[in-house]
DSSP file (Angstrom, degrees, kcal/mol; ACC not computed):
  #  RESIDUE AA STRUCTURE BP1 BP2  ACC     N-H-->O    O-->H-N    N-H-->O    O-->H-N    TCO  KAPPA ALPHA  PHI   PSI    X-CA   Y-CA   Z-CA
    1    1 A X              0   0    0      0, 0.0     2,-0.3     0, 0.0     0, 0.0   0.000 360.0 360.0 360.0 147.9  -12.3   -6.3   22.8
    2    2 A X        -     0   0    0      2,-0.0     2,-0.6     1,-0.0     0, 0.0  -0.523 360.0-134.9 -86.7 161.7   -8.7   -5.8   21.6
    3    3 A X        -     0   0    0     -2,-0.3     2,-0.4     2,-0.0    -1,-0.0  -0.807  14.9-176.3-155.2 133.7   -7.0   -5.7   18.7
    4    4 A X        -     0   0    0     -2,-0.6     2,-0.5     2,-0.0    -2,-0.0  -0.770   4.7-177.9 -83.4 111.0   -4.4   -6.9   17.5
    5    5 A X        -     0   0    0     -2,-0.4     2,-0.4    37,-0.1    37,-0.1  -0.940  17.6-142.8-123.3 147.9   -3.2   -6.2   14.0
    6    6 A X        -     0   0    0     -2,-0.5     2,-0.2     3,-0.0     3,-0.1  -0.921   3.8-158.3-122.0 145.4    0.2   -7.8   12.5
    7    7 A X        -     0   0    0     -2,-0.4     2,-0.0     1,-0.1    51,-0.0  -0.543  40.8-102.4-121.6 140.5    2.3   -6.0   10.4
    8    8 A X        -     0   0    0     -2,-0.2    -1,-0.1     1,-0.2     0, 0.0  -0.513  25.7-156.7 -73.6 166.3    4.5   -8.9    8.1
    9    9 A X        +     0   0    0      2,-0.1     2,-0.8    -3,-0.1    -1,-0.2  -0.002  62.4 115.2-122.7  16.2    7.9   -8.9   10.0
   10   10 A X        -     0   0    0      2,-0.0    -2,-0.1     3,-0.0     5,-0.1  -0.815  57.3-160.1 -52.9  79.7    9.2  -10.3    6.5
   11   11 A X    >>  -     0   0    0     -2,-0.8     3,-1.9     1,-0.1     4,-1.0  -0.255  32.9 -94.4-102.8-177.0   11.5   -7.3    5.4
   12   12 A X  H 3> S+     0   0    0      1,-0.3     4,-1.1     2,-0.2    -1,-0.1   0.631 112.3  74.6 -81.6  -8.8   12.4   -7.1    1.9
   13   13 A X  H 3> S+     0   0    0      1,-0.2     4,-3.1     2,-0.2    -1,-0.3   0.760  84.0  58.5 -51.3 -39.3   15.4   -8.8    2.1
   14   14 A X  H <> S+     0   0    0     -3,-1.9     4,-1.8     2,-0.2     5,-0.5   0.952 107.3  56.0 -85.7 -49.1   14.2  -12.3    2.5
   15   15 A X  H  < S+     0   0    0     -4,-1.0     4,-0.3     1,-0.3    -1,-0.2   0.812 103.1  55.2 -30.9 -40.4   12.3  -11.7   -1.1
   16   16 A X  H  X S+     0   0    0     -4,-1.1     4,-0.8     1,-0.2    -1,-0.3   0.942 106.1  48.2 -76.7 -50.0   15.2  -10.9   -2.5
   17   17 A X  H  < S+     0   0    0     -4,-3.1     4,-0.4     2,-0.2     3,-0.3   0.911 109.4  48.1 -61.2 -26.5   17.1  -14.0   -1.7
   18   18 A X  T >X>S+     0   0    0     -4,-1.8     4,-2.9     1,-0.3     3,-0.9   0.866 110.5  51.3 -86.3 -21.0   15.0  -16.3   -2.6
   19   19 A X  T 345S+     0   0    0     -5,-0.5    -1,-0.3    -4,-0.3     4,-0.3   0.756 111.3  54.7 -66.3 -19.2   14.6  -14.5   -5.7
   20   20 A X  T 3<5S+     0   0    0     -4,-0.8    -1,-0.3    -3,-0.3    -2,-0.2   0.333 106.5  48.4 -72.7 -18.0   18.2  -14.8   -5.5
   21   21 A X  T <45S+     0   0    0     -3,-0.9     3,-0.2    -4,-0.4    -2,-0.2   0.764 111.9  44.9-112.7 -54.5   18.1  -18.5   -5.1
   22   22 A X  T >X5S+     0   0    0     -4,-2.9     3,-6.4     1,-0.2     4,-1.2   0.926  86.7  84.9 -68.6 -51.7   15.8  -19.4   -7.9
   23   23 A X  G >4<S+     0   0    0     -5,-0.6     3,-2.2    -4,-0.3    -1,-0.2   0.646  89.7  51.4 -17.4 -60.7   17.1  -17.3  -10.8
   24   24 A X  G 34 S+     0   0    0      1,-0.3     3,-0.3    -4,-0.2    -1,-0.2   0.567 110.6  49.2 -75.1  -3.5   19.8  -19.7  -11.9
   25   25 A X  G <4 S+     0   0    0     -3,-6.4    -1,-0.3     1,-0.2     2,-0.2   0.612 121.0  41.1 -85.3 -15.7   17.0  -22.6  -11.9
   26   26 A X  S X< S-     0   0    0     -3,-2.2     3,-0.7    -4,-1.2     2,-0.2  -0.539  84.7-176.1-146.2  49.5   14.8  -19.9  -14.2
   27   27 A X  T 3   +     0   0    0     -3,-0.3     3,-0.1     1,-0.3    -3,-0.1  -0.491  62.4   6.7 -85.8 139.3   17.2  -18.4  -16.4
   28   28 A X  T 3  S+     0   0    0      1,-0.3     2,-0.3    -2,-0.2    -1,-0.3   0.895 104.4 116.4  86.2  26.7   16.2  -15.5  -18.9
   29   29 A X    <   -     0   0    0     -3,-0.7    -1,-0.3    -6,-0.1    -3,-0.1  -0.980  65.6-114.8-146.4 150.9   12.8  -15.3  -17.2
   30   30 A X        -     0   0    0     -2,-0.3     2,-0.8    -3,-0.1    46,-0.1  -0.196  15.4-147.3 -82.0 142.7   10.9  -12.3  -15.0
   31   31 A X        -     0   0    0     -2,-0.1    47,-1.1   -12,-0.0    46,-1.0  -0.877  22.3-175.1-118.1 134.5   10.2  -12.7  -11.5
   32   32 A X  E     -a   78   0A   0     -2,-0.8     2,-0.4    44,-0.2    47,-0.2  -0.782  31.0-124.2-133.8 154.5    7.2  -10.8  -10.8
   33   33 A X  E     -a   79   0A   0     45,-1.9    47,-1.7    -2,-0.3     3,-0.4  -0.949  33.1-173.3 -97.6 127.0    5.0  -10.0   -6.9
   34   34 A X  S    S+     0   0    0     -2,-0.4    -1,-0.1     1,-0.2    45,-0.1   0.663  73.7  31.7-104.1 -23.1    1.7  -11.5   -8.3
   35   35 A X        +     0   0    0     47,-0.1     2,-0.7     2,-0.0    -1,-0.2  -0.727  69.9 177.5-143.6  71.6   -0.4  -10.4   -5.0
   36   36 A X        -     0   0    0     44,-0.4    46,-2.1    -3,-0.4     2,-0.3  -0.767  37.9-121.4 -56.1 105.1    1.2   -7.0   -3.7
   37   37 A X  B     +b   82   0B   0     -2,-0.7    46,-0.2    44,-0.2    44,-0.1  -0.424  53.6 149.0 -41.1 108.5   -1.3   -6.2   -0.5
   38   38 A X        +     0   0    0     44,-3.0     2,-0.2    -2,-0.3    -1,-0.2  -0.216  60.2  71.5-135.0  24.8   -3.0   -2.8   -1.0
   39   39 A X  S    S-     0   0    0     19,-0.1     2,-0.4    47,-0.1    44,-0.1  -0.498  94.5 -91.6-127.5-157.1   -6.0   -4.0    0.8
   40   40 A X        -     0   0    0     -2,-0.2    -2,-0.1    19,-0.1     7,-0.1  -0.733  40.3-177.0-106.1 174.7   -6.9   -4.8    4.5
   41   41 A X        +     0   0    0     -2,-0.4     4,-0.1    14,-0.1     5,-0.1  -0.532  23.5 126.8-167.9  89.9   -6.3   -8.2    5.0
   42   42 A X        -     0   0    0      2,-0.3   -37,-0.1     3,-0.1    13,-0.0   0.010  58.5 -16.2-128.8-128.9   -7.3   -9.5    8.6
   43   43 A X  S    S+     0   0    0      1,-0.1     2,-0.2     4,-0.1     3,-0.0   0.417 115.7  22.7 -92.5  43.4   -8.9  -11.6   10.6
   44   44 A X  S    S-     0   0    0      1,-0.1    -2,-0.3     6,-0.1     5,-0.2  -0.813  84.1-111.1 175.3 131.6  -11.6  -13.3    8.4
   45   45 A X  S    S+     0   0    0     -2,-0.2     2,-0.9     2,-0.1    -3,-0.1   0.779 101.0  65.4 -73.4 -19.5  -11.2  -13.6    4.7
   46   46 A X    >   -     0   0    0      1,-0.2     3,-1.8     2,-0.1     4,-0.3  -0.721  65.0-161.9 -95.5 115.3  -14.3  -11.1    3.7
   47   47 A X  G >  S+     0   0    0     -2,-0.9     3,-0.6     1,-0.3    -1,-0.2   0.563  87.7  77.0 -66.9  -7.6  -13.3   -7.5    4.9
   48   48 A X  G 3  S+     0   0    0      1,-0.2    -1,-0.3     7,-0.0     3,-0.1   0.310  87.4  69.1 -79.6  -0.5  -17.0   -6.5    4.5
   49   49 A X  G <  S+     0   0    0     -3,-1.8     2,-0.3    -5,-0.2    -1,-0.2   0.671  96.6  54.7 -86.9 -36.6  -17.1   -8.6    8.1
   50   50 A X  S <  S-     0   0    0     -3,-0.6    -1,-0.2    -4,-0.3    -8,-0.1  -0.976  94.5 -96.2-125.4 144.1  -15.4   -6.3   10.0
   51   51 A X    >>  -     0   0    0     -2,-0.3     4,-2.5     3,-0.1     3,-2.2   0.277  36.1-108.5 -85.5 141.5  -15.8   -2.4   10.7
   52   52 A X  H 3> S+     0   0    0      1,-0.3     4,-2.5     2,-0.2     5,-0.4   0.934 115.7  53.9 -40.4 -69.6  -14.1    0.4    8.8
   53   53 A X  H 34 S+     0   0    0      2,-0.2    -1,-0.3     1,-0.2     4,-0.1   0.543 106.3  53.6 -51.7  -6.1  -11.8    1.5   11.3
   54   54 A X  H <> S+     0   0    0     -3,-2.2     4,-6.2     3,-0.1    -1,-0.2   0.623 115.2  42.7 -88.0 -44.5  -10.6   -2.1   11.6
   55   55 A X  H  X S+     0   0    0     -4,-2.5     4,-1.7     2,-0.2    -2,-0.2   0.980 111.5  52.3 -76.5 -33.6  -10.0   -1.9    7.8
   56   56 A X  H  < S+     0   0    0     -4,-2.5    -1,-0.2     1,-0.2    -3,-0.1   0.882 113.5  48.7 -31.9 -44.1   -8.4    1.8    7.8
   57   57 A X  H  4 S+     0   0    0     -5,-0.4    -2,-0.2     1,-0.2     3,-0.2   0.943 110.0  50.0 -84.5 -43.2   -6.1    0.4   10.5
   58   58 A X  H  < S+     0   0    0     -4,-6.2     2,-0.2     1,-0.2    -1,-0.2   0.742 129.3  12.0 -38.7 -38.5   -5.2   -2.8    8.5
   59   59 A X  S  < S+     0   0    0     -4,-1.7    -1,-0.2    -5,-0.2     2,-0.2  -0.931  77.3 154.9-149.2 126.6   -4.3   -1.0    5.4
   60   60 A X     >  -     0   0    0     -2,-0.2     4,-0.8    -3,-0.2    -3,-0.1  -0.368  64.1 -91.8-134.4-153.0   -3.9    2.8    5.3
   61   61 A X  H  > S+     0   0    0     -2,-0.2     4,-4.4     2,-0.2     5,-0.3   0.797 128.1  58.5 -96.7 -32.0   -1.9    4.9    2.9
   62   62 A X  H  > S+     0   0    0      1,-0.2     4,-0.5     2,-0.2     5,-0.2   0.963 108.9  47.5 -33.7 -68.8    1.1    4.5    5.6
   63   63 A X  H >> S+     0   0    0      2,-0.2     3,-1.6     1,-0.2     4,-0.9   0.870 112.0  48.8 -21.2 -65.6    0.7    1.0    5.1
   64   64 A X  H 3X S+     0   0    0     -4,-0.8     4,-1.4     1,-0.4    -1,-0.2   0.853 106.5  50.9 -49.1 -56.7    0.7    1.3    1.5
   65   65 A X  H 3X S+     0   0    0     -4,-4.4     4,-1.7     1,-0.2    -1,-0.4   0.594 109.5  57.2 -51.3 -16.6    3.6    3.5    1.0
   66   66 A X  H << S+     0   0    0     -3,-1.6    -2,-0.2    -4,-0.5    -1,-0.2   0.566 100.9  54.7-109.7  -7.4    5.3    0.9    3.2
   67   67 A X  H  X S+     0   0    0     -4,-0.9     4,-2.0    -5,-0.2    -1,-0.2   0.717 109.5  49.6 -90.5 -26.3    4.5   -1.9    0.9
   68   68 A X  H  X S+     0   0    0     -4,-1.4     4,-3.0    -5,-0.3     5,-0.2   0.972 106.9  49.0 -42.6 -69.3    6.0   -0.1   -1.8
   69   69 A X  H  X S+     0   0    0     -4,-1.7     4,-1.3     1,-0.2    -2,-0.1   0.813 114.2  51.7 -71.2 -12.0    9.1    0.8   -0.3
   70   70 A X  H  > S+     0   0    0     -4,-0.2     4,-2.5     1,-0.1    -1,-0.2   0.993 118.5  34.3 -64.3 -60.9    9.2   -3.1    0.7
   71   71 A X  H  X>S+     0   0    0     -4,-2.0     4,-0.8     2,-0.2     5,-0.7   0.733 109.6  60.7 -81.4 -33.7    8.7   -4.3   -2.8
   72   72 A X  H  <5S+     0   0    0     -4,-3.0    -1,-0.2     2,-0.2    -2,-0.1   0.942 110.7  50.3 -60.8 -41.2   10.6   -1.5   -4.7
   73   73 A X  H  <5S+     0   0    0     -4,-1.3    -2,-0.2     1,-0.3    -1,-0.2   0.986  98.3  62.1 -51.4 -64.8   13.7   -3.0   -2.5
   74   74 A X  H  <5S-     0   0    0     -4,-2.5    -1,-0.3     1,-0.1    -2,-0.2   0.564 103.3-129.6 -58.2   0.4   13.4   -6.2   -3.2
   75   75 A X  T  <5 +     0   0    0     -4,-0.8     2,-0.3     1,-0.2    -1,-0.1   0.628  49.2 147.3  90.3   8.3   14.0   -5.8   -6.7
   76   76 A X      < -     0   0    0     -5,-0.7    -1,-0.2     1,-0.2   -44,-0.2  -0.609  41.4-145.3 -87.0 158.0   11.3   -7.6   -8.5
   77   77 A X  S    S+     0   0    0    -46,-1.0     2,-0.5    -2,-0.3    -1,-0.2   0.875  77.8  50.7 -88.9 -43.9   10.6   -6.0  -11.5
   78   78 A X  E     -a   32   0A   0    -47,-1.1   -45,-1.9     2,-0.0     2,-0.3  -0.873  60.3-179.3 -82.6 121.1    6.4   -6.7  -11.8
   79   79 A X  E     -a   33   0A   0     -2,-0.5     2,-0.5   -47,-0.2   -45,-0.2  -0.943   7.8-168.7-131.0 128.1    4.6   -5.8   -9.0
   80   80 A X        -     0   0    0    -47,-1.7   -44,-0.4    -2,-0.3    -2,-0.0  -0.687  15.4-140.5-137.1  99.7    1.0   -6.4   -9.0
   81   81 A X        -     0   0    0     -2,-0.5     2,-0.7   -46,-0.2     3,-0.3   0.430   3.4-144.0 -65.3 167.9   -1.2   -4.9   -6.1
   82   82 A X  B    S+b   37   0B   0    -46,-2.1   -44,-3.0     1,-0.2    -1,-0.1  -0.986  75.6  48.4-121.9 100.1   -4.2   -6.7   -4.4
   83   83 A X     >  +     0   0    0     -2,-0.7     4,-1.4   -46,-0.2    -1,-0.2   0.675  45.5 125.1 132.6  31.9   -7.0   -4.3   -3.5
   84   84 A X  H  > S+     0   0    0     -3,-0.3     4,-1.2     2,-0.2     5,-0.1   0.528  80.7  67.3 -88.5  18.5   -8.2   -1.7   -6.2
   85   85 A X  H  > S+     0   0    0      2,-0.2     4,-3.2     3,-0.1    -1,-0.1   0.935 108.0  38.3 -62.7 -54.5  -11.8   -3.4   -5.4
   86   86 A X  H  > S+     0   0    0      2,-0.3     4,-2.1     1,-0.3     5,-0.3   0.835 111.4  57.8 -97.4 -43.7  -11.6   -1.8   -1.9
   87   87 A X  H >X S+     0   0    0     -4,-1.4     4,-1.7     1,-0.2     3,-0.7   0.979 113.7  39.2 -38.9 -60.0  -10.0    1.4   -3.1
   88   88 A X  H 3X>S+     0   0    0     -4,-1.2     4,-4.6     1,-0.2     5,-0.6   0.920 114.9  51.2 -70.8 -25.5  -12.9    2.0   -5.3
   89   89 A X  I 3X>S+     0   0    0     -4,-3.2     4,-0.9     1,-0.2     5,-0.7   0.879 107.1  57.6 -51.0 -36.4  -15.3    0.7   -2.7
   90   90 A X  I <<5S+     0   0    0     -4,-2.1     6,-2.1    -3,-0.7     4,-0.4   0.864 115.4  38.1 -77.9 -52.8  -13.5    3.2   -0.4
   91   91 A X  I  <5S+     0   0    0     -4,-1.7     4,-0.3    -5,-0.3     6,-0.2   0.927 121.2  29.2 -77.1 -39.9  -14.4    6.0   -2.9
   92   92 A X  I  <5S+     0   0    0     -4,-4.6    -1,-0.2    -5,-0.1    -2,-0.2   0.698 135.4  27.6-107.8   3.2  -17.6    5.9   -4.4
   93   93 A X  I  <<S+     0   0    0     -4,-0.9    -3,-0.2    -5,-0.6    -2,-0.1   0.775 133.1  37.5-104.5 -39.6  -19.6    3.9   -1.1
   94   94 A X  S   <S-     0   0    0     -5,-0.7    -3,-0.2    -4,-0.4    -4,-0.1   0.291  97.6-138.3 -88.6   7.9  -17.2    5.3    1.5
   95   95 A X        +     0   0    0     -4,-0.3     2,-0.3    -6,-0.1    -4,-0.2   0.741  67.8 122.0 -42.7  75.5  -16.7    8.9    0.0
   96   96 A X        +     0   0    0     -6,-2.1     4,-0.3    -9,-0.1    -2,-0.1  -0.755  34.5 171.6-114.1  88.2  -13.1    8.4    0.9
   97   97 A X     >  +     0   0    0     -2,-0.3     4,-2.9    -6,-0.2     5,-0.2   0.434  47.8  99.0 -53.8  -9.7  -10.9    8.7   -1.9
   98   98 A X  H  >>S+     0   0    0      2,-0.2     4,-2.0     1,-0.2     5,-0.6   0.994  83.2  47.6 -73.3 -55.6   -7.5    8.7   -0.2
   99   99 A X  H >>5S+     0   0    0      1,-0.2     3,-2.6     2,-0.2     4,-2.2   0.781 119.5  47.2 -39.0 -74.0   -6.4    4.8   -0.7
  100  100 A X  H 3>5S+     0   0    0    -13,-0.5     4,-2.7    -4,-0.3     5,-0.2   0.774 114.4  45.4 -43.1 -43.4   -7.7    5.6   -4.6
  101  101 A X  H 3X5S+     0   0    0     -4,-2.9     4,-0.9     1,-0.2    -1,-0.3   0.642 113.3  52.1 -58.9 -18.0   -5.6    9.2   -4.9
  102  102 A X  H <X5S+     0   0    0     -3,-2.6     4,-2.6    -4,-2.0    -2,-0.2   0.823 113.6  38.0 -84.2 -34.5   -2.5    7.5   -3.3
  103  103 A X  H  X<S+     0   0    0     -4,-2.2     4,-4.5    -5,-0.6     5,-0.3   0.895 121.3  54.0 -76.3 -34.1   -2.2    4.4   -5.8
  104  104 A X  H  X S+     0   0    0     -4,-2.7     4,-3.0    -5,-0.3     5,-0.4   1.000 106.5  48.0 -54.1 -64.0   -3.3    7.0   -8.5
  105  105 A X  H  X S+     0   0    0     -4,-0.9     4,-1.5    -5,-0.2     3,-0.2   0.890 113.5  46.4 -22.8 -84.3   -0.8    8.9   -7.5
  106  106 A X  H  < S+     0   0    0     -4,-2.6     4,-0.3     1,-0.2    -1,-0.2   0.787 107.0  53.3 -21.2 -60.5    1.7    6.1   -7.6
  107  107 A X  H >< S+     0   0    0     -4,-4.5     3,-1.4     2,-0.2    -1,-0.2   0.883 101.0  62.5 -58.8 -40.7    0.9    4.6  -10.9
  108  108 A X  H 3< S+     0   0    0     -4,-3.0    -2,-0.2    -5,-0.3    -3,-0.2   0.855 100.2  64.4 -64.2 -28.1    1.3    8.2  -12.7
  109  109 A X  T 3<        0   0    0     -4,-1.5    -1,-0.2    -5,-0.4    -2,-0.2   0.692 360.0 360.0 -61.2 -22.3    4.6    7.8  -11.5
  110  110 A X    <         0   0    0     -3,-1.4    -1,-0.2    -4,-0.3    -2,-0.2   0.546 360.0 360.0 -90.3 360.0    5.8    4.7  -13.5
Protein backbone atom coordinates (compact mmCIF):
# COMPACT_ATOMS: atom_id res chain seq x y z
CA UNK A 1 0.00 0.00 0.00
CA UNK A 2 1.24 3.61 -0.25
CA UNK A 3 1.62 6.28 1.87
CA UNK A 4 1.02 9.35 1.85
CA UNK A 5 1.97 11.63 4.61
CA UNK A 6 1.07 15.55 4.63
CA UNK A 7 3.29 17.95 5.90
CA UNK A 8 0.89 21.34 6.85
CA UNK A 9 1.68 23.65 3.85
CA UNK A 10 0.53 26.51 6.43
CA UNK A 11 3.89 28.41 6.81
CA UNK A 12 4.26 30.51 9.75
CA UNK A 13 3.21 33.51 8.23
CA UNK A 14 -0.46 32.97 8.00
CA UNK A 15 -0.30 32.55 12.09
CA UNK A 16 1.12 35.55 12.40
CA UNK A 17 -1.49 37.54 10.58
CA UNK A 18 -4.27 36.43 11.99
CA UNK A 19 -2.64 36.95 15.19
CA UNK A 20 -2.15 40.17 13.56
CA UNK A 21 -5.69 40.66 12.89
CA UNK A 22 -7.14 39.88 16.28
CA UNK A 23 -4.85 41.74 18.65
CA UNK A 24 -6.68 45.08 18.36
CA UNK A 25 -10.06 43.13 19.18
CA UNK A 26 -7.92 41.49 22.36
CA UNK A 27 -6.01 44.25 23.67
CA UNK A 28 -3.42 43.76 26.61
CA UNK A 29 -3.99 39.99 26.36
CA UNK A 30 -1.41 36.89 25.35
CA UNK A 31 -1.87 34.89 22.37
CA UNK A 32 -0.72 31.58 23.09
CA UNK A 33 -0.29 27.88 20.39
CA UNK A 34 -2.52 25.76 22.76
CA UNK A 35 -1.78 22.43 20.67
CA UNK A 36 1.83 22.73 19.19
CA UNK A 37 2.14 18.98 17.30
CA UNK A 38 5.08 17.06 18.70
CA UNK A 39 3.30 13.84 18.09
CA UNK A 40 2.34 11.75 14.91
CA UNK A 41 -0.83 12.75 13.92
CA UNK A 42 -2.21 10.72 10.84
CA UNK A 43 -4.60 8.86 9.41
CA UNK A 44 -6.93 7.62 12.27
CA UNK A 45 -7.12 9.43 15.51
CA UNK A 46 -5.34 6.67 17.91
CA UNK A 47 -1.63 6.38 16.74
CA UNK A 48 -1.44 3.03 18.59
CA UNK A 49 -3.54 1.88 15.20
CA UNK A 50 -0.82 2.28 12.98
CA UNK A 51 2.87 0.84 12.91
CA UNK A 52 5.95 2.64 14.24
CA UNK A 53 7.57 3.43 11.20
CA UNK A 54 4.35 5.09 10.07
CA UNK A 55 4.59 7.09 13.36
CA UNK A 56 8.58 7.81 13.09
CA UNK A 57 7.73 9.11 9.62
CA UNK A 58 4.77 11.36 10.84
CA UNK A 59 6.63 12.98 13.48
CA UNK A 60 10.43 12.70 13.82
CA UNK A 61 12.85 14.99 15.42
CA UNK A 62 13.20 16.70 11.79
CA UNK A 63 9.68 17.27 12.08
CA UNK A 64 9.96 18.57 15.41
CA UNK A 65 12.65 20.94 14.95
CA UNK A 66 10.56 22.18 12.06
CA UNK A 67 7.61 22.87 14.20
CA UNK A 68 9.70 24.94 16.32
CA UNK A 69 11.20 26.94 13.76
CA UNK A 70 7.49 27.43 12.48
CA UNK A 71 6.08 28.53 15.81
CA UNK A 72 9.21 30.43 17.06
CA UNK A 73 8.48 32.67 13.67
CA UNK A 74 5.25 33.32 14.12
CA UNK A 75 5.71 35.15 17.18
CA UNK A 76 3.38 33.78 19.72
CA UNK A 77 4.75 33.97 22.92
CA UNK A 78 3.20 30.46 24.65
CA UNK A 79 3.64 27.58 22.84
CA UNK A 80 2.31 24.46 24.20
CA UNK A 81 3.37 21.09 22.51
CA UNK A 82 1.00 18.08 21.92
CA UNK A 83 2.76 14.73 22.35
CA UNK A 84 4.95 14.20 25.54
CA UNK A 85 2.55 10.92 26.05
CA UNK A 86 4.23 9.47 22.88
CA UNK A 87 7.66 10.77 23.68
CA UNK A 88 7.59 8.92 26.88
CA UNK A 89 5.87 5.92 25.29
CA UNK A 90 8.74 6.20 22.72
CA UNK A 91 11.23 5.81 25.64
CA UNK A 92 10.42 3.57 28.23
CA UNK A 93 8.06 0.85 25.81
CA UNK A 94 9.94 1.67 22.58
CA UNK A 95 13.57 2.03 24.17
CA UNK A 96 13.90 5.05 21.85
CA UNK A 97 14.59 8.06 23.64
CA UNK A 98 15.32 10.44 20.83
CA UNK A 99 11.80 12.37 20.47
CA UNK A 100 12.21 12.64 24.63
CA UNK A 101 16.17 13.90 24.40
CA UNK A 102 15.24 16.36 21.64
CA UNK A 103 12.16 18.21 23.54
CA UNK A 104 14.51 17.78 26.65
CA UNK A 105 16.90 19.27 25.01
CA UNK A 106 14.66 22.14 23.89
CA UNK A 107 13.00 22.96 27.02
CA UNK A 108 16.62 23.33 28.87
CA UNK A 109 16.88 25.90 26.47
CA UNK A 110 14.08 28.40 27.53
Amino acid sequence: PVRKVVWSTFGPGLFWLKRKILEPFFPNKKFMVAELQGEPYGPVINFADYDLGLQKELMNVSRFQETIRRARKAGFQENYFWGVEWWYWLKEKQNDPTMWNEAKAVFNQL
